[in-house]
BATOR-588787 format. One record per residue (C-alpha): residue in three letters; x, y, z. Coordinates in nm, 2 decimals, m for minus. Each point is the difference from the previous one (the first is absolute). Layout:
N
 code      X      Y      Z
  ALA      X      Y      Z
...
This chain:
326
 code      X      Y      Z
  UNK  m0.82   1.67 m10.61
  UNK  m0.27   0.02  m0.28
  UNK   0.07  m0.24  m0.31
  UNK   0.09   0.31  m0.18
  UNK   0.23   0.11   0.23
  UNK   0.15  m0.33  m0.05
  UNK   0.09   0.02  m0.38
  UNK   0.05   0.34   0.03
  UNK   0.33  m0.14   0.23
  UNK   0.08  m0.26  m0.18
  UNK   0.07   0.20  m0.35
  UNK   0.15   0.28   0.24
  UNK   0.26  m0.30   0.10
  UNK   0.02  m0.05  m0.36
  UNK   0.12   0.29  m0.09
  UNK   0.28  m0.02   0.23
  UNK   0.16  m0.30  m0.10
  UNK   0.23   0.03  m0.25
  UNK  m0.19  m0.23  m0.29
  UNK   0.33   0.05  m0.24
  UNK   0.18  m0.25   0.29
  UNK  m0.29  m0.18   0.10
  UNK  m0.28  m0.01  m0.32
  UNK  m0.12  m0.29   0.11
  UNK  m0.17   0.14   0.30
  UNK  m0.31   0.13  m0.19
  UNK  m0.11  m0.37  m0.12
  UNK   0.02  m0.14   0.39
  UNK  m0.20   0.28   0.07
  UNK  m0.23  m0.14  m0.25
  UNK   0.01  m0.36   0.09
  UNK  m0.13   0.05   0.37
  UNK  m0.26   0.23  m0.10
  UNK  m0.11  m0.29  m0.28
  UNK   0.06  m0.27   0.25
  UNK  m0.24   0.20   0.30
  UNK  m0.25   0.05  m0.28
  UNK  m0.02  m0.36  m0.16
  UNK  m0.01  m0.15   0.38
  UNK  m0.29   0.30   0.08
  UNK  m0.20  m0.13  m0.35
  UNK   0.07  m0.37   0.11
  UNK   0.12  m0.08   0.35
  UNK   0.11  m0.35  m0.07
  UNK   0.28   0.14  m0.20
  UNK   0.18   0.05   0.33
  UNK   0.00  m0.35   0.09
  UNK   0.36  m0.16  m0.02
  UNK  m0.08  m0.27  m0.27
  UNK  m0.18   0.28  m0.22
  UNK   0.34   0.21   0.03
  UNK   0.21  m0.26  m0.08
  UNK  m0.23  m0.12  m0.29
  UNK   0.02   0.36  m0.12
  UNK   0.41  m0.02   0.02
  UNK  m0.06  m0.28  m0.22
  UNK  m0.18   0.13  m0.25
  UNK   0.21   0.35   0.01
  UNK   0.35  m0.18   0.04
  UNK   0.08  m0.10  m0.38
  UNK  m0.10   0.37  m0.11
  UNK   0.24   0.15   0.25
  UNK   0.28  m0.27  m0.10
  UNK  m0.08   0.17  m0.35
  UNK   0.01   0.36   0.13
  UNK   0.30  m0.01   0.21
  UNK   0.18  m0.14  m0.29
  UNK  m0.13   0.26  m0.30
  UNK   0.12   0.25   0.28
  UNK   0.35  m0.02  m0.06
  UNK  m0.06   0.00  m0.39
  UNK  m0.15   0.31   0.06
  UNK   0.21   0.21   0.22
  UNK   0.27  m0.05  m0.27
  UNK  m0.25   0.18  m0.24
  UNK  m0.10  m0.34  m0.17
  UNK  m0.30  m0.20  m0.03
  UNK  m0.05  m0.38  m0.05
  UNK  m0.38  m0.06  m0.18
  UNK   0.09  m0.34  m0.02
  UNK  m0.01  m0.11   0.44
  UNK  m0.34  m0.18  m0.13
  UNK   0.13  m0.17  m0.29
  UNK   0.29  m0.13   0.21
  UNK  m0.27  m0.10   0.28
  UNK  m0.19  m0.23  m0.29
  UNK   0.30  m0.11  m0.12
  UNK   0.17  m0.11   0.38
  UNK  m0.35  m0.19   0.09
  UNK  m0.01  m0.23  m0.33
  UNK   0.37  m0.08   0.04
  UNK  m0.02  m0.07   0.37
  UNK  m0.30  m0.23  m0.01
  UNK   0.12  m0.13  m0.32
  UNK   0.37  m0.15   0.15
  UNK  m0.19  m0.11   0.32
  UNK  m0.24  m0.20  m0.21
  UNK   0.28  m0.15  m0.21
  UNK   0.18  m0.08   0.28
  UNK  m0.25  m0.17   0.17
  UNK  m0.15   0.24   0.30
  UNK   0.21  m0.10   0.27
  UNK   0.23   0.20   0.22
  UNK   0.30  m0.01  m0.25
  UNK  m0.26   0.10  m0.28
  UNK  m0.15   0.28   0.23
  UNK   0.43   0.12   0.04
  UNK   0.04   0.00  m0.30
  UNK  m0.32   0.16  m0.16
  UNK   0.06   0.30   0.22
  UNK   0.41   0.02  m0.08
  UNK  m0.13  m0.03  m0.38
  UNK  m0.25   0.33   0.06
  UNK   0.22   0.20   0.21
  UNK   0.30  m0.07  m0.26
  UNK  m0.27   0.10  m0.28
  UNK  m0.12   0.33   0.15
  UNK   0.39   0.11   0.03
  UNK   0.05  m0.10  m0.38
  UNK  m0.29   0.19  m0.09
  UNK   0.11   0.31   0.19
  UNK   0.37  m0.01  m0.15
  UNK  m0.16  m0.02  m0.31
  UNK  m0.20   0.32   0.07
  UNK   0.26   0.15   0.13
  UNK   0.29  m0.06  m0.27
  UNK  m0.26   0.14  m0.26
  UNK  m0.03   0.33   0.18
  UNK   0.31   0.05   0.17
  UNK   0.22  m0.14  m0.25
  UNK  m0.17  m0.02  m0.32
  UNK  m0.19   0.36   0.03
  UNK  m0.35  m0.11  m0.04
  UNK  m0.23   0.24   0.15
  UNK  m0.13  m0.18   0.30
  UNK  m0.39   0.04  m0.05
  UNK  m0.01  m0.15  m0.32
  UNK   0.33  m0.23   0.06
  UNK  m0.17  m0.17   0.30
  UNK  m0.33   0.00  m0.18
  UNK   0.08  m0.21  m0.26
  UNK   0.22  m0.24   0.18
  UNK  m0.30  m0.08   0.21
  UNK  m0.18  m0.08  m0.33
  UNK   0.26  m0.27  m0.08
  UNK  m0.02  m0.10   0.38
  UNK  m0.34  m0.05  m0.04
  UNK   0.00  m0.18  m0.33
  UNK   0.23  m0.26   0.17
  UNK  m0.24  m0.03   0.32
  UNK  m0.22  m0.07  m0.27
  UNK   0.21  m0.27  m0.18
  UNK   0.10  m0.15   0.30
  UNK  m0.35  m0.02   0.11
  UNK  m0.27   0.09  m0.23
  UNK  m0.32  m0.11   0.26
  UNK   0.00   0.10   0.37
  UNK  m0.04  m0.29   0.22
  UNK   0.29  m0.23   0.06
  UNK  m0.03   0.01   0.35
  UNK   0.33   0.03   0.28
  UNK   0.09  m0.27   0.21
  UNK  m0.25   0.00   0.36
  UNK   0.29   0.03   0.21
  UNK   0.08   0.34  m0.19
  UNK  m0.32   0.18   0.01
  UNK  m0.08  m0.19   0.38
  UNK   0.33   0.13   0.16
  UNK  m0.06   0.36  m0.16
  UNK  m0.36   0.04   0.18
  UNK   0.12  m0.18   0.38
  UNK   0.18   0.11   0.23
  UNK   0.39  m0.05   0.11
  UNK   0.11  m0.01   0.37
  UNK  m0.36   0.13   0.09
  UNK   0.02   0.30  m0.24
  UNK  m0.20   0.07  m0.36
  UNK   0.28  m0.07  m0.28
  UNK  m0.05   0.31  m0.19
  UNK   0.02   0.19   0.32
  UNK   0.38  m0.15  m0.02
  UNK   0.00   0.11  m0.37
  UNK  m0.09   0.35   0.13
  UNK   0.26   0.01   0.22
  UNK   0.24  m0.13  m0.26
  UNK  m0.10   0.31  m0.22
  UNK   0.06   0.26   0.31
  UNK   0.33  m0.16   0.11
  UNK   0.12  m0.01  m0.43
  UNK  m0.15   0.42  m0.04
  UNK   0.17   0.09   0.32
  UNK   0.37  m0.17  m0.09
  UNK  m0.01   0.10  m0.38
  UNK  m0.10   0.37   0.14
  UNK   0.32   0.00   0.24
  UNK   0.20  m0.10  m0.35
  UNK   0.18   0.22  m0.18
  UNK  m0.17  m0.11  m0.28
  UNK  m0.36   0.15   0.10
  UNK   0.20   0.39   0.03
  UNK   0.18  m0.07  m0.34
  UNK  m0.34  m0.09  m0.17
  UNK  m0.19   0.35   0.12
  UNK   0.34   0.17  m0.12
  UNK  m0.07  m0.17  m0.36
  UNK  m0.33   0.07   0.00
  UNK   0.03   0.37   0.13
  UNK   0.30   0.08  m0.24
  UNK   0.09  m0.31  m0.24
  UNK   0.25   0.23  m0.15
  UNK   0.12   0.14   0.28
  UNK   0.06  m0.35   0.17
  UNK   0.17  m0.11  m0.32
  UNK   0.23   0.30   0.08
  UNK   0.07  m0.07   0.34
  UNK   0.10  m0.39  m0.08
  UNK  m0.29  m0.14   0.10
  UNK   0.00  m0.34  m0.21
  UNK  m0.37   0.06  m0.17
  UNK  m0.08  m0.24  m0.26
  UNK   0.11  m0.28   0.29
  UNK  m0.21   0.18   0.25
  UNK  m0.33   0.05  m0.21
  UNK   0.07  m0.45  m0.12
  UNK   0.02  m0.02   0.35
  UNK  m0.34   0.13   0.09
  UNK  m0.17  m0.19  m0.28
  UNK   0.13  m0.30   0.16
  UNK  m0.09   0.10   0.33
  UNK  m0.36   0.09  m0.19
  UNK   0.02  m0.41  m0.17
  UNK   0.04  m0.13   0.27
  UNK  m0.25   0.14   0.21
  UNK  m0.28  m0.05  m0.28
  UNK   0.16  m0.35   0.04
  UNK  m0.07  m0.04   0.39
  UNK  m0.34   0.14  m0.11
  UNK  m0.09  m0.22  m0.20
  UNK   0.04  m0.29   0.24
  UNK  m0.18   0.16   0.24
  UNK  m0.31  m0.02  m0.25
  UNK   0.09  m0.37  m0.08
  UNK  m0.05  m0.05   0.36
  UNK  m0.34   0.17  m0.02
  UNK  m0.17  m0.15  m0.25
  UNK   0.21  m0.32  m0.01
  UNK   0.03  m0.04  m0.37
  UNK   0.20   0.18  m0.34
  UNK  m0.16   0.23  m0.21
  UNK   0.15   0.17  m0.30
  UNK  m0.22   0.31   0.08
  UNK   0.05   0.02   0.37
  UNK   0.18   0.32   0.00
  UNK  m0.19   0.19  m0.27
  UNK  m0.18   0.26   0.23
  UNK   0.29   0.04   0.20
  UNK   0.28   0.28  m0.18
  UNK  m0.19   0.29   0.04
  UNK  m0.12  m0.08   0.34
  UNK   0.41   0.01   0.13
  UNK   0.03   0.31  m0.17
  UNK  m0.30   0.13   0.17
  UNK   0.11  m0.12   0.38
  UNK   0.38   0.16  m0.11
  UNK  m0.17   0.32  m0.06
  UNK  m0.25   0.01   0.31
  UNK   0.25  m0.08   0.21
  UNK   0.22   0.30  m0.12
  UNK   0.24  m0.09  m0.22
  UNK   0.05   0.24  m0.28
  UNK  m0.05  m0.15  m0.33
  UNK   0.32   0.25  m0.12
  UNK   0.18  m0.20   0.22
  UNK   0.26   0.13   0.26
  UNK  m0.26   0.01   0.31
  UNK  m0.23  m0.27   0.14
  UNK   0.03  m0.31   0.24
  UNK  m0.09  m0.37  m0.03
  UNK  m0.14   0.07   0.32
  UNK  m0.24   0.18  m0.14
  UNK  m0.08  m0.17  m0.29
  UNK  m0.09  m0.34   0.23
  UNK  m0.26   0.24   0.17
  UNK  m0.10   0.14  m0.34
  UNK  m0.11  m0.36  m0.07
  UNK  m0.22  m0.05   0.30
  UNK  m0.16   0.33  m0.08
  UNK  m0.08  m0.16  m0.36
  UNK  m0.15  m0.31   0.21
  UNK  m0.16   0.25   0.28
  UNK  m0.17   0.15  m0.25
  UNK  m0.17  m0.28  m0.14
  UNK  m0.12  m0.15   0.30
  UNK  m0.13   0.35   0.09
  UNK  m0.16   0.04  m0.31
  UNK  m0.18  m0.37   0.03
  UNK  m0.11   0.03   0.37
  UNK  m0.14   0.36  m0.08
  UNK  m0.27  m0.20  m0.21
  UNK   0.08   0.16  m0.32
  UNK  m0.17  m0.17  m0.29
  UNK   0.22  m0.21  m0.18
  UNK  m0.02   0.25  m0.33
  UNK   0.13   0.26   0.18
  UNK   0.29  m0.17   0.19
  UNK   0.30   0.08  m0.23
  UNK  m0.09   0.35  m0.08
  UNK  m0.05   0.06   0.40
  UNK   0.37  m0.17   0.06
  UNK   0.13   0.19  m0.29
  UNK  m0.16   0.31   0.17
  UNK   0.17  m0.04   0.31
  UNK   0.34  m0.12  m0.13
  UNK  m0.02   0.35  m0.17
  UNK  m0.06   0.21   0.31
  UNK   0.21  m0.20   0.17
  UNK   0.31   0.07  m0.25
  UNK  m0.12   0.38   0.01
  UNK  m0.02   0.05   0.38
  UNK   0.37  m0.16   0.01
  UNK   0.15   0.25  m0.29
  UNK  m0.20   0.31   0.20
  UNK   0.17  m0.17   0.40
  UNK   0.33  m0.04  m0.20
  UNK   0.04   0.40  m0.16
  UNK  m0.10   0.14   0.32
């Protein structure tokens, strides 16, 4: 079968599928194809330790995704996921340093994050669901005055985590990679809030928030719910970076907002909210990271790099839309 053939098959398939049920199915699609290509471009790619390198570097962006996904399929947005990531990091680090770096430090600095990313999602969440703040500009400006306390706590990058933190992150436990656990972590956590009745609630707010409302759906507790679920995923995020680069930094999560909102949409979730997957949103963040590596191992000149992945986000985003209203 010619190469042609091939694709002319696979968006045949495509077509069958119902994409209303199963949206995600477009953005897999896209991940092997960008997978076969990077490994074609660069065969060391396909080695097991470049994989699982790559899962590291992907992992705190689809922590981030998976949890601006439920934000979104209740017809919400959170633009402050990075601000909360900054903010986590310099806290974490912070309370292990003042506790001294040891195990009970290490506890306790992660407790102190986790706890910090659920406040900062309530808090998002009570604006918008209870207050009436529109969410965009609600959630923007709460991660300004998450930032401005990253920044208070910490006003230079640097103070570095404890080794035993950054060292346990990067090894392996019981002869597998740790973030390969933290990936399966993430699958296990989709799949059981997926099975919740929750998940079905949250696309009926989002397809029909009045409707719901109608129908005795609780909806400001259901739309506080997915901010928090949204905290504290930026939260588990943002000590997956810590473990990367083994230190705080008040501007570690900058760059990272729009990129979540990105993977959410490539991995065909509907920004109006009532439709999408996490599923889909975890392999709409390894397409962001695909695409890069693609990008780099293509040899295109540095100059040229972010309009190319900007380029191919685009077609990407448009070949899903055209899949999906077939």
């Amino acid at each position: 079968m010619s190469r042609t053939s091939g694709f002319a098959a696979i968006a045949t398939l495509l077509r069958r599928v119902d994409l209303t049920r199963r949206p995600y199915l477009p953005a897999i699609a896209v991940s092997v194809l960008l997978f076969i290509l990077n490994g074609f471009l660069q065969p060391k790619t396909l080695r097991p330790e470049a994989i699982v390198a790559d899962i590291s570097t992907y992992l705190p962006l689809i922590l981030l995704a998976v949890g601006q996904t439920y934000v979104v399929l209740a017809s919400d947005i959170d633009l402050s996921v990075g601000s909360i990531i900054s903010l986590v990091n310099v806290i974490t680090v912070a309370v292990m340093a003042a506790l001294g770096g040891g195990p009970g430090a290490i506890f306790m600095g992660i407790l102190t994050g986790l706890l910090v990313g659920i406040v900062c999602g309530v808090f998002n969440g009570v604006c918008v669901a209870i207050l009436r703040f529109q969410p965009i500009v609600s959630t923007f400006a709460s991660g300004i005055v998450f930032a401005g306390i990253a920044l208070w706590i910490l006003p230079q990058a640097g103070m570095p985590a404890p080794d035993a933190y950054w060292e346990t992150y990067g090894e392996n436990l019981a002869g597998i990679p740790f973030v390969l656990w933290v990936l399966v972590g993430i699958a296990m956590s989709v799949a059981f809030i997926s099975n919740l009745v929750f998940s079905r609630s949250l696309l009926a707010v989002g397809g029909d928030m009045q409707s719901a409302y109608q129908s005795g759906l609780a909806v400001a507790r259901l739309r506080i719910s997915a901010y928090t679920l949204c905290g504290l995923f930026a939260a588990f995020s943002a000590l997956c970076l810590t473990g990367d680069t083994g230190s705080g930094d008040p501007l570690l999560g900058a760059k990272t907002t729009l990129g979540s909102v990105a993977a959410v949409v490539l991995g065909g979730t509907a920004l109006s909210g009532g439709r999408g997957s996490p599923l889909g949103s975890i392999f709409g963040a390894v397409i962001l990271g695909l695409i890069g590596s693609v990008v780099f191992f293509a040899g295109v000149p540095f100059e040229y790099q972010n309009l190319v992945q900007g380029l191919i986000v685009l077609a990407a985003l448009a070949g899903g839309v055209t899949v999906a209203r077939r």
